[in-house]
C-alpha positions in Angstrom: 0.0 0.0 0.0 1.3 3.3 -1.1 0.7 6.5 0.7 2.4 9.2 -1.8 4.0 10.3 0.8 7.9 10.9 0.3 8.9 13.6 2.8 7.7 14.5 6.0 9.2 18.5 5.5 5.4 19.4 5.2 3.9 17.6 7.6 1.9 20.2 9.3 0.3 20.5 6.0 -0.6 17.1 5.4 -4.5 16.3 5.7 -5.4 12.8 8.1 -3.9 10.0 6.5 -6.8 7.1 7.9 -10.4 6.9 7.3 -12.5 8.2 10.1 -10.8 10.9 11.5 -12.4 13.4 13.7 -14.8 10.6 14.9 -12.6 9.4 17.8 -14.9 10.9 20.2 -17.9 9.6 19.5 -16.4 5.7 18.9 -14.8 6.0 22.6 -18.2 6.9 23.9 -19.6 4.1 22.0 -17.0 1.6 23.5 -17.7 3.0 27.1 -21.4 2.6 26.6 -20.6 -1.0 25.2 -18.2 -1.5 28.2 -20.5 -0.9 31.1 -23.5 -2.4 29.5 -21.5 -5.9 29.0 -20.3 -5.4 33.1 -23.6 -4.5 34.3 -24.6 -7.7 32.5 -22.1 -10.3 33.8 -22.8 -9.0 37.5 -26.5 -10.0 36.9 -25.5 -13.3 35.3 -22.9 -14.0 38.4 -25.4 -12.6 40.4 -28.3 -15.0 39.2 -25.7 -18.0 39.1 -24.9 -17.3 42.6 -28.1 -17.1 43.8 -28.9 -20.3 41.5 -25.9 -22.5 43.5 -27.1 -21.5 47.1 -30.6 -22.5 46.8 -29.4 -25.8 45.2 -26.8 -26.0 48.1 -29.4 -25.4 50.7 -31.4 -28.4 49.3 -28.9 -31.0 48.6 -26.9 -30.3 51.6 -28.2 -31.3 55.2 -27.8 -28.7 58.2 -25.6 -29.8 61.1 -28.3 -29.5 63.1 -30.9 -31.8 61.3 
């Protein structure tokens, strides 16, 4: 892949050389949004998986005292 580029001298002048810039913002906000959705959803999976195990637990286990 060939840029055209030969010399950096001008560099300054030199327009963005990837697709998509200036849009840096909003695809980190998208990324954060995407972050603490897929959290907030594991702790109420581990949450529900916890729960799950202990009431299980509490029926296939017997009590000291019983």
């Amino acid at each position: 892949m060939n840029t055209g580029v030969t010399s950096l001298a001008k560099l300054t002048e030199m327009a963005e050389v990837y697709p998509f810039a200036g849009y840096e913002p909003l695809f980190s906000v998208i990324a954060l949004v995407f972050f603490v959705a897929f959290i907030a959803k594991q702790i109420v999976m581990d949450k529900a998986l916890h729960e799950e195990q202990l009431d299980h637990t509490a029926e296939a286990m017997a009590t000291p005292a019983e």
